[in-house]
N, C-alpha and C positions, 0 to 999 in steps of 0.2 A: 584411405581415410579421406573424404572428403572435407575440404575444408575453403568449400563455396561460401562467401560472405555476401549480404544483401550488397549492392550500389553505396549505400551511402558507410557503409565499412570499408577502411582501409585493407588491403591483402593481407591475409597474415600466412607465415611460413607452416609447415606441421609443429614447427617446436613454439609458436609465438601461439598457436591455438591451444597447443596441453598445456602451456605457460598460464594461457589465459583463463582458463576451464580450471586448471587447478586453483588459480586466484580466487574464483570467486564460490568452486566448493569450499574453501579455508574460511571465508568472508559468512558464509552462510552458517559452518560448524561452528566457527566462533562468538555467532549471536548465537545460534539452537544453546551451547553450553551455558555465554550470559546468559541468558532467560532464564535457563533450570534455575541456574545458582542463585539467580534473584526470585524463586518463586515464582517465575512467572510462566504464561503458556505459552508455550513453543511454539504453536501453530498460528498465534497471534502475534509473534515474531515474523512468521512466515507473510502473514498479510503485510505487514511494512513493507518488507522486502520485496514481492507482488507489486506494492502499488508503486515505489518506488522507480521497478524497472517499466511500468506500465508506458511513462516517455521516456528514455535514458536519454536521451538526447544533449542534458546537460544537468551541470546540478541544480542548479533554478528550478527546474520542471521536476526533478525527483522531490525537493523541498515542497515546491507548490503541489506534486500526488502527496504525498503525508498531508498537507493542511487538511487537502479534500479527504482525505481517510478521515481524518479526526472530525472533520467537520458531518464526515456522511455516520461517524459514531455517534455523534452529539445530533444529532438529525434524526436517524433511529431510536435514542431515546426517546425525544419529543414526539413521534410518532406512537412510540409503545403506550406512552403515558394519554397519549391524545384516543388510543384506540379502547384504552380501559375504559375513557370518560364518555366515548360515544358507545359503546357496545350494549350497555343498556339501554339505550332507547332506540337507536339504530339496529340492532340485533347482527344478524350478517351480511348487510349492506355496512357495516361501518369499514374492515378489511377492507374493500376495492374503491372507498372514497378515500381512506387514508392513502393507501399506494398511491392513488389515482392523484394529490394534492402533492403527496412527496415527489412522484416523477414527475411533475409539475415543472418542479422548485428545481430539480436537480439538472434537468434537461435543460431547462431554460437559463442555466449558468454556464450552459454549454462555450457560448462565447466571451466570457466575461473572465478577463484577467485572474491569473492565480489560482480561482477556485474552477475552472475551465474543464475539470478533469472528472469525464463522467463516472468513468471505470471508478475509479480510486473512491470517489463518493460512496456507488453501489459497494463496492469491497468493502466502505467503512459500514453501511448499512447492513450487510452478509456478518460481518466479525461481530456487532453489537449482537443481532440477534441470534446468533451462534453459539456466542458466549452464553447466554443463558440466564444473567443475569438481570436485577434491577442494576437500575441507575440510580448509582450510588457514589460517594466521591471516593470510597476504596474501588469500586468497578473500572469507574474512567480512569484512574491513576494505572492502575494495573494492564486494560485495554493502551493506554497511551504510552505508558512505560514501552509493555513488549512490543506493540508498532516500533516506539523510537527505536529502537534497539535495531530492529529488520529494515529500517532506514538510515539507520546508523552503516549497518552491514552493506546493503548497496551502495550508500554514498564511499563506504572505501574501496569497495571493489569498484566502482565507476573510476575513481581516482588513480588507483593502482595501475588500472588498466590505460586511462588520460598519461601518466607518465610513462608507461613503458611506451608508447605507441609512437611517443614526440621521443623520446630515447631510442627508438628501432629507427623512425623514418626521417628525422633531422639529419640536411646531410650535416 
């Protein structure tokens, strides 16, 4: 079994990596089940949890990828609705001027505290337009709901993991 870790990973033994692996398959089954049971979609569970680990680095940075998820949801709307409004008289030039303004916007927050996170943005962008839906305030409750949830789920697997790690390597 290989159980090479990047540099900035502490070692972990064979039994500290199935330890770990199993933690956060449980963390992952246990949103996919909340979601079901609240009605909600599973795979947009899954995009929380995506953007979540997109910097794991800390929980700060997992908080600040869900803002940018919701923010790149709520971004995607405004696009949808912007691209209905130009499409009539734009025809298909309106597509590559809207993308072309959104990665604009989204690029250019590349350096900018909190909302910094490109990925998470486009991910919230992917899951609006995914979903299939209008923008509606049952949509967004439901998009933001199953995100929390798959952020919910890495933020304890990131913790899970933060404690046993100070519990393994504390002398």
């Amino acid at each position: 079994m290989n159980t090479r870790q990047p540099e900035h990973v502490l070692p972990q033994t064979p039994g500290q990596f199935i330890l770990f692996t199993l933690l956060a398959a449980a963390s992952a089954s246990f949103a996919a089940w909340g979601s079901a049971a609240l009605s909600l979609e599973v795979w947009v569970m899954f995009a929380g949890l995506i953007s979540w680990f997109t910097r794991p680095a800390s929980w700060r940075e997992g908080v600040c990828a869900i803002i940018c998820l919701w923010l790149g949801i709520g971004l995607a709307a405004v696009s949808h609705r912007l691209l209905s409004a130009l499409s009539p008289a734009m025809d298909a030039l309106a597509l590559p001027l809207v993308v072309f303004l959104v990665a604009v916007l989204i690029v250019s927050l590349r350096t900018t505290r909190i909302v910094d996170n490109t990925l998470a943005w486009f991910l919230g962008m992917v899951t609006f337009h995914a979903a299939g839906q209008e923008p509606t305030p049952e949509a967004f409750t439901a998009l933001f709901g199953a995100s929390a949830i798959g952020g919910l789920a890495g933020f304890a697997c990131q913790a899970l993991h933060g404690h046993l790690r100070i519990a393994w390597f504390t002398p």
